[in-house]
C-alpha positions as CSV (number, residue, x, y, z in Angstrom):
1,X,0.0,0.0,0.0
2,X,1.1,3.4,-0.8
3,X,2.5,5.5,1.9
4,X,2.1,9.4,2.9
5,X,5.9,9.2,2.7
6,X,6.2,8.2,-0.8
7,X,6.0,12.6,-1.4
8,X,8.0,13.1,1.8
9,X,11.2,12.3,2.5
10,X,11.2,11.5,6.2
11,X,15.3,11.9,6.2
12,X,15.8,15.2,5.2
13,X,15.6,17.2,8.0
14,X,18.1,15.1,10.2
15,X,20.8,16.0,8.5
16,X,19.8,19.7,7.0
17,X,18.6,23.3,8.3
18,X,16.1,25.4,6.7
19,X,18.7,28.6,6.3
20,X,20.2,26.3,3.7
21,X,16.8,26.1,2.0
22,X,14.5,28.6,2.6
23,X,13.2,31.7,4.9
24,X,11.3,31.6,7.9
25,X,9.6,33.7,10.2
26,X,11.9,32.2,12.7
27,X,14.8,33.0,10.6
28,X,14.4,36.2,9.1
29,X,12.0,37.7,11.6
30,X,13.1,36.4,15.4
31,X,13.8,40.0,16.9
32,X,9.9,40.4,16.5
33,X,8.7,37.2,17.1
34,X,10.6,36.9,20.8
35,X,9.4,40.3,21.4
36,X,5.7,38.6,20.9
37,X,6.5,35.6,22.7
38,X,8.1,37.4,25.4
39,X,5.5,39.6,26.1
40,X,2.7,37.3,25.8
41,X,4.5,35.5,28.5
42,X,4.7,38.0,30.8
43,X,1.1,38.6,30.0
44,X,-0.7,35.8,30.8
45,X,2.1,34.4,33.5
46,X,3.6,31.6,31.0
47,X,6.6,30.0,33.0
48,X,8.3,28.1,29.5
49,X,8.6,28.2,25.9
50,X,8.6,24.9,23.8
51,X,9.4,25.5,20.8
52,X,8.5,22.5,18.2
53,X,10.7,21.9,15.1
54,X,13.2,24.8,16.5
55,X,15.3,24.6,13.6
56,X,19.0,25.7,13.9
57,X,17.7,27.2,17.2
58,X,17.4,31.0,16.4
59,X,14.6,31.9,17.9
60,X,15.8,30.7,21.3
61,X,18.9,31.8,21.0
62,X,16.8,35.5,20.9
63,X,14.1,34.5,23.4
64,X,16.5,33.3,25.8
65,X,19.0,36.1,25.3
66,X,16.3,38.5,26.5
67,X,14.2,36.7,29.1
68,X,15.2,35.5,32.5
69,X,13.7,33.3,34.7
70,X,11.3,31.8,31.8
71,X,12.7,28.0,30.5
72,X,12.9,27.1,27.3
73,X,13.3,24.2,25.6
74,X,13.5,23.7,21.2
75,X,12.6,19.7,19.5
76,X,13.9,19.2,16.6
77,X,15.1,15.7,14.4
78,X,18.9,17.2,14.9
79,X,21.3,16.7,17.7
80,X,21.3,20.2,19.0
81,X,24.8,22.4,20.1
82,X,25.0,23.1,23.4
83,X,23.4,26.1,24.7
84,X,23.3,28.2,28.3
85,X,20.4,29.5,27.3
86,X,18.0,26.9,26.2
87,X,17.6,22.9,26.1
88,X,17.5,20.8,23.0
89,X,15.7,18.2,22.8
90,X,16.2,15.5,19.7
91,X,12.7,13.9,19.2
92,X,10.7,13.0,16.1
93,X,7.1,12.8,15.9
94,X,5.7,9.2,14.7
95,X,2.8,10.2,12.9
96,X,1.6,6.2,13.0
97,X,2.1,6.2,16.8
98,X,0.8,9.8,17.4
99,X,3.6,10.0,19.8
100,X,7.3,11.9,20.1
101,X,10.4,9.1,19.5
102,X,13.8,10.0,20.3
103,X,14.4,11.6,24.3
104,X,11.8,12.1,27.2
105,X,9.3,15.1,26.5
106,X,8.6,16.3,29.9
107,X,6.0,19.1,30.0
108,X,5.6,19.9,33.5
109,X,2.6,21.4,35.3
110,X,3.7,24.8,34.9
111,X,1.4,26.7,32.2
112,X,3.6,27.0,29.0
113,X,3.9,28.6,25.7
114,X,3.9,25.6,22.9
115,X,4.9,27.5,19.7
116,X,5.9,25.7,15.6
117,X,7.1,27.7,13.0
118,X,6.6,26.6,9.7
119,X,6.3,22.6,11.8
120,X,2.7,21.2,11.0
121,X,2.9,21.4,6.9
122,X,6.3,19.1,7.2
123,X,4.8,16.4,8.3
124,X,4.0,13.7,6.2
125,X,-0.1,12.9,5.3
126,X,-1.8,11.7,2.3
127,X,-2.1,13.2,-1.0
128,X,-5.8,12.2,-2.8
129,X,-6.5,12.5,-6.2
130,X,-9.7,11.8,-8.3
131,X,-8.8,8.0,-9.6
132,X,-7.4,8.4,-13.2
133,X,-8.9,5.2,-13.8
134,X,-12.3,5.9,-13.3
135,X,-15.1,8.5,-14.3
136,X,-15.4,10.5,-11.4
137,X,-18.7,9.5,-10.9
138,X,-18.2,6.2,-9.9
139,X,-15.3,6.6,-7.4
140,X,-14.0,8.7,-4.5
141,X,-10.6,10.1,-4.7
142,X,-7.7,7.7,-3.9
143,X,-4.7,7.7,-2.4
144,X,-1.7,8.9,-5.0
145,X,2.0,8.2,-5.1
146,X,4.2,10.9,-7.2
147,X,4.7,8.6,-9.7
148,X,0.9,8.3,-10.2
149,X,0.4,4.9,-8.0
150,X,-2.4,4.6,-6.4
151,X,-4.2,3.0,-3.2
152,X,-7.3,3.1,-1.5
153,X,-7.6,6.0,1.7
154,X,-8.7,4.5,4.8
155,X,-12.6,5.4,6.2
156,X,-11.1,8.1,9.1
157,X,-9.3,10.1,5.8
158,X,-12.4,9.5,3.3
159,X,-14.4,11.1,6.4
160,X,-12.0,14.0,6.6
161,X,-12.3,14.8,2.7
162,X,-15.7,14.8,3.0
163,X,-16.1,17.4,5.8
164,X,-12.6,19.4,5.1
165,X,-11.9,18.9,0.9
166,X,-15.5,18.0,-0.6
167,X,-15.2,19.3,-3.9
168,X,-12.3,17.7,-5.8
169,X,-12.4,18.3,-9.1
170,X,-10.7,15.9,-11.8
171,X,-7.0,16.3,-11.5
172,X,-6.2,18.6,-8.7
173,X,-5.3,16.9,-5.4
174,X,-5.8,17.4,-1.6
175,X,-3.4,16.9,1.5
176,X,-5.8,15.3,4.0
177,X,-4.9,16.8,7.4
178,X,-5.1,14.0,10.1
179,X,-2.0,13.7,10.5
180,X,-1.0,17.4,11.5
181,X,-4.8,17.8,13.5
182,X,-3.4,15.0,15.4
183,X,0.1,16.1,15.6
184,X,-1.4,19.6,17.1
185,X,-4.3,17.7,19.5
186,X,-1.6,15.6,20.9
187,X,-0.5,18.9,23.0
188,X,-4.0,20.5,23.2
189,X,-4.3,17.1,25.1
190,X,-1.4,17.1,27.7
191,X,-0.5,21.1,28.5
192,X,-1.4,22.4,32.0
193,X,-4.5,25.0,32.2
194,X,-3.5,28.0,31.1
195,X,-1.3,26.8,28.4
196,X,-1.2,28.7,25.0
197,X,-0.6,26.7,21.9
198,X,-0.1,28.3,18.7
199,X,1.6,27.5,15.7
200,X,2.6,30.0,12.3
201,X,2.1,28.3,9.3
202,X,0.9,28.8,5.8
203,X,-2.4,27.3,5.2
204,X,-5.8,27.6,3.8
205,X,-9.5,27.1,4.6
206,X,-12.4,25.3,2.9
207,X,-13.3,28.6,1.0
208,X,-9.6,28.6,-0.6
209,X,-8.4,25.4,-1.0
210,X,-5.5,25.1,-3.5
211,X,-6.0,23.0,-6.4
212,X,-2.5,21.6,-6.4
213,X,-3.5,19.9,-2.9
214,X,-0.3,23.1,-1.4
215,X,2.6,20.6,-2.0
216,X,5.7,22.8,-2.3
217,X,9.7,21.3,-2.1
218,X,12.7,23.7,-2.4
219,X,16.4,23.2,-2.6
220,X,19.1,25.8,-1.5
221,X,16.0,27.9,-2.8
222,X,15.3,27.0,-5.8
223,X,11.4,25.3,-6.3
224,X,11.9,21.4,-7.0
225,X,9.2,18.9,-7.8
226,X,7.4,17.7,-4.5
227,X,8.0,13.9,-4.4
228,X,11.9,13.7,-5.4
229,X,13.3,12.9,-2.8
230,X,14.0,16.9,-1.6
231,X,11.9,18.2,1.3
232,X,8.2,18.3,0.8
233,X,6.2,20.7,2.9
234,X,2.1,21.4,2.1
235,X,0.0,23.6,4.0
236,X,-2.1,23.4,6.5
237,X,-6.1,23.1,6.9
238,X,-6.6,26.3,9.3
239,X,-10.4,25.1,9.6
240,X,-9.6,21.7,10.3
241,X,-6.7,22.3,12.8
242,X,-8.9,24.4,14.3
243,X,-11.9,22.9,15.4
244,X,-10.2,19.7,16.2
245,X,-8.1,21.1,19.6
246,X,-11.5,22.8,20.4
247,X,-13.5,19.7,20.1
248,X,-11.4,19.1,23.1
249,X,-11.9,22.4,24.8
250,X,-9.3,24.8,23.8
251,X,-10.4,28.6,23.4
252,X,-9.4,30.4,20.6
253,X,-6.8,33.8,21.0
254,X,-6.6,34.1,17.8
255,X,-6.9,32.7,14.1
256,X,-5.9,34.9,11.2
257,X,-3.3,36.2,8.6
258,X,-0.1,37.7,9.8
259,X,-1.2,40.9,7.8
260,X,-4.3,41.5,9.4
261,X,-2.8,41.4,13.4
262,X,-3.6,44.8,14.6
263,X,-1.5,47.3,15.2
264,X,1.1,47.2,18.1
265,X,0.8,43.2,18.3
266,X,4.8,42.9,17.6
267,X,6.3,45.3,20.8
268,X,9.2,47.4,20.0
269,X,11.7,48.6,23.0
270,X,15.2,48.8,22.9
271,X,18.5,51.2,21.2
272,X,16.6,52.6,18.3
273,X,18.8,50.4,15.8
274,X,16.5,47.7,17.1
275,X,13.3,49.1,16.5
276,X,14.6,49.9,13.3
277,X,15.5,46.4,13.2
278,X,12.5,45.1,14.7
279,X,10.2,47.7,11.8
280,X,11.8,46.1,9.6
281,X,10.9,42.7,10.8
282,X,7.3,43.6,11.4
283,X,7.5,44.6,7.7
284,X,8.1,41.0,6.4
285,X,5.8,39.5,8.6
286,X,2.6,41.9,7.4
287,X,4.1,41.7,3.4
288,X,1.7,39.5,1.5
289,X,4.6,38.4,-0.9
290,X,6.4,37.5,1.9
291,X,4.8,36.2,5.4
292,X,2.1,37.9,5.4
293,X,-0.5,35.4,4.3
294,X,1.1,33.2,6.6
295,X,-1.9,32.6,9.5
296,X,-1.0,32.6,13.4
297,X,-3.5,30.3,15.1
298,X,-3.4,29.9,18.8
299,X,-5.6,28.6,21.9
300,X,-5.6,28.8,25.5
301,X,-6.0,25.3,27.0
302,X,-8.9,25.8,29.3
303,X,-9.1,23.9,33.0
304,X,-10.5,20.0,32.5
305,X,-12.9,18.9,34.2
């Protein structure tokens, strides 16, 4: 049977960093977005950052640079250098186990900021296609490999399509999101009250869905084709992700494009080379060719019963 990974290539990231590939937010933008964390931390009495799919570690490097007596803690598929500043954690999520592999995740019952950059469309789900075999009419969409393989989806991702993709038209595809609504519930299910969970991401809802199913690969930043063998990323269902960590009782902060935060959302203090810096920064973030129509989605993990 086909598998999710036949477009991904689970390998990648062990032994590369995005700098080499691509921008981030994290990257290109970290003056701003530890000025965010920071402050949000302060604000609703956060005692640690967790920052999933950390990268080469940036971001911390900031947050922790500016912030004391908050913890914080990156996960990531590399070995980590050492740092005063923040622990490194070398994990991998197992999307079949629903479950972190590699070194003990300890949480701990103090409420935390959970935060992923650019995390949720790298890992692996299923691509669906019409079947090319068949009138459309007379079957569902199918799994399909790159090389134009194909499988059957299993009932929980046929139910997904229908609720989250429903209109698939002859050749374009879809990226069915289990695997990153489970990915994201997995925390929604084990932070301490008062937790914040929220993750930047390029996505899309049902009322934009892109016909190309948002598979994207790039190498040393140049656009390859998804499926081979460079990293794949595709983005995210912001509908779906959504209301599946507040089926389980998370309230919603916020769920919107990076260009429509109101003003004064990213702070800026400091010599006024930083906030020329950090202006500059918040520039990026809002520009729709740039992050902009990137969304920031994040919830407040409310007391269980």
């Amino acid at each position: 049977m086909l598998d999710s990974e036949e477009w991904w290539n689970p390998d990648f990231w062990s032994s590369n960093t995005p700098t080499d590939h691509f921008d981030t937010p994290s990257t290109l933008c970290a003056q701003a977005l530890s000025g965010a964390i920071l402050h949000w931390c302060r604000k609703l009495g956060l005692q640690r950052v967790i920052d999933v799919g950390s990268g080469d570690g940036k971001l911390l490097d900031e947050c922790s640079a500016r912030a004391h007596g908050l913890q914080f803690s990156g996960i990531d598929v590399r070995k980590f250098p050492p740092s005063g500043g923040w622990r490194g954690i070398t994990a991998r999520w197992d999307r079949r186990t629903d479950a972190w592999v590699g070194e003990e995740l300890r949480i701990g019952p103090e409420p935390c900021l959970v935060i992923a950059v650019e995390w949720l469309d790298d890992l692996p789900a299923a691509v669906a296609m019409s079947d090319p075999r068949s009138a459309p009419a007379e079957t569902g969409p199918v799994r399909m490999g790159p090389d134009g393989d194909s499988a059957p989806l299993s009932s929980a991702e046929n139910a997904w399509l229908a609720r989250w993709w429903p209109h698939l038209s002859p050749g374009e595809r879809a990226v069915v999101g289990l695997t990153r609504d489970r990915a994201w519930c997995w925390w929604a299910r084990r932070l301490p009250p008062g937790s914040v969970l929220a993750t930047i991401d390029y996505g899309h809802t049902i009322h934009d869905r892109p016909a190309d199913g948002g598979l994207a690969a790039h190498v040393h930043g140049v656009a390859a084709t998804p499926g081979t063998g460079t990293n794949v990323t595709a983005s995210v269902a912001i509908d779906s992700l959504t209301h599946a960590v507040e089926e389980l009782g998370a309230e919603r902060l916020w769920c919107g494009r990076l260009m429509d935060l109101p003003a004064g959302f990213w702070p800026r203090s400091g010599s006024a080379l930083r906030r020329l810096a950090l202006r500059s920064q918040e520039a990026l973030l809002r520009a729709p060719e740039r992050f902009g129509n990137f969304w920031l989605v994040a919830h407040r993990i409310a007391e269980r019963p």
